[in-house]
C-alpha positions in Angstrom: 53.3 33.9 -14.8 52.4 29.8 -16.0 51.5 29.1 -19.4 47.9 29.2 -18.0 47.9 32.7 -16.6 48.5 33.9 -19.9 46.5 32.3 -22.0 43.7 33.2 -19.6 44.1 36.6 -19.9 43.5 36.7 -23.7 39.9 34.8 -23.0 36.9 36.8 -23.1 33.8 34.9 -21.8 30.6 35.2 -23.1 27.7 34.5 -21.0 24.7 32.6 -22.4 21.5 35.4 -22.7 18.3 34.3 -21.6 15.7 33.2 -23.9 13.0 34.9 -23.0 9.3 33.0 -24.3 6.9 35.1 -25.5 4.0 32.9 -24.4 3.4 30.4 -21.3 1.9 27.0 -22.2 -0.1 24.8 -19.7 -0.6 21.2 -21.2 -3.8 19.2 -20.1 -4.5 15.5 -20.8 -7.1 13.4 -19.6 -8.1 9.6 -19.7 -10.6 7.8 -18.2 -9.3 5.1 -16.6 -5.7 3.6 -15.2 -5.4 0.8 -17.8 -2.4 0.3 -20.2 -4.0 1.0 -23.4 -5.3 4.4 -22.0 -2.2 5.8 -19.7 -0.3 4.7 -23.2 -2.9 7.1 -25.0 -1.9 9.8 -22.3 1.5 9.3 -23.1 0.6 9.6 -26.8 -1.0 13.0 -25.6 1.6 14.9 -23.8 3.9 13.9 -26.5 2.5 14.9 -29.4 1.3 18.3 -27.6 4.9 18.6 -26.3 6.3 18.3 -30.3 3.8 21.2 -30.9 5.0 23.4 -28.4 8.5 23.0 -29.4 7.9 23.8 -32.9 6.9 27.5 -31.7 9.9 29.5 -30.8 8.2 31.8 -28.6 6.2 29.0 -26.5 7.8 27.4 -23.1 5.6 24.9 -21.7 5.2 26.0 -18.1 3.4 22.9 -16.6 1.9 19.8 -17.7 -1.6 18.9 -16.1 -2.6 15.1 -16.2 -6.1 13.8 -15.1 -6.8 10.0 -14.9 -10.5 10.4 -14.2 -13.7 10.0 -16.0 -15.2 13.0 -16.7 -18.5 11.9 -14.8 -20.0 14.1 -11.8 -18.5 13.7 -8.8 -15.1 12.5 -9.9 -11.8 14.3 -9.4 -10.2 16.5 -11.7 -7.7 17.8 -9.0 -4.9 19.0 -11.9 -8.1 20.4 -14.2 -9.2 22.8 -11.4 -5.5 23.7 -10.1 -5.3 24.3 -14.5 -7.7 26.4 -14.5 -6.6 28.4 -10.9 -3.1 29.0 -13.0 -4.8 30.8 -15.7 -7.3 33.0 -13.3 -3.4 34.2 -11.8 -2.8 35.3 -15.2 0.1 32.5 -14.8 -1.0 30.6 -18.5 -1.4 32.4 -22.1 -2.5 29.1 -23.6 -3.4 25.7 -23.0 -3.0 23.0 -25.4 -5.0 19.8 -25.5 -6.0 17.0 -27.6 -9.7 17.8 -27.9 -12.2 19.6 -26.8 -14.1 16.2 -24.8 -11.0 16.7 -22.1 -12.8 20.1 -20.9 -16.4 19.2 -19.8 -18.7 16.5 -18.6 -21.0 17.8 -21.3 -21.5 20.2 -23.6 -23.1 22.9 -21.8 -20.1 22.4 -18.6 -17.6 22.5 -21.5 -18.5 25.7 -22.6 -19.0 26.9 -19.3 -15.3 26.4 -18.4 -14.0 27.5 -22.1 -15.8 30.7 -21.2 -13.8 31.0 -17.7 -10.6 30.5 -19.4 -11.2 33.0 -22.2 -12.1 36.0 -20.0 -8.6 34.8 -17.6 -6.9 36.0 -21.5 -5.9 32.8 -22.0 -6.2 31.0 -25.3 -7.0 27.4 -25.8 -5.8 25.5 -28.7 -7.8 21.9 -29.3 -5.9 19.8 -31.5 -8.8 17.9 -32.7 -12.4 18.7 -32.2 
């Protein structure tokens, strides 16, 4: 038996446990348009709602969701809806975004999808109103 044989069998290895999250967090930001100043703003977003997550122990952020659209009618929200299809498959507990202008292309459309999201059982946490 090599020097390495034996100190080998003195070594007990420890496995690394799985951190198990308590909650699932699905990200959305949205600009308007594709210029600098506002995919820097989008940046701005998803970082400063990334920070927040991390700060919570029991949160893993699960996806991020990133619309550059306006939030008139007939423009596409493609990573909105397929947001919103995540949480209606139970697969979200919250969503975090910067505001609660990102959700709707007015009030009463707003509330409409806040509404949808809440009976899913998810919870939606708007960093600024």
């Amino acid at each position: 038996m090599d020097k390495i044989d034996e100190l080998n069998k003195d070594v007990i290895v420890i496995h690394p446990q799985r951190v198990i999250k308590d909650y699932v967090v699905g990200i959305y930001a949205r600009v308007s348009t594709n210029r600098k100043e506002q995919l820097d703003s989008l940046a701005v977003q998803v970082s400063g709602l990334t920070r927040l997550a991390a700060a919570h122990m029991t949160w893993f952020v699960a996806d991020v969701f990133l619309d550059v659209a306006s939030a008139k009618v007939g423009s596409s929200r493609n990573e909105f809806n397929w947001m919103i299809d995540e949480c209606e498959k139970g697969n979200l507990d919250i969503i975090l975004t910067k505001s609660v202008s990102r959700f709707g292309r007015d009030t009463k459309e707003g509330l409409e999808v806040i509404r949808k999201i809440r009976s899913c059982g998810t919870r939606i946490i708007f960093i600024r109103h």
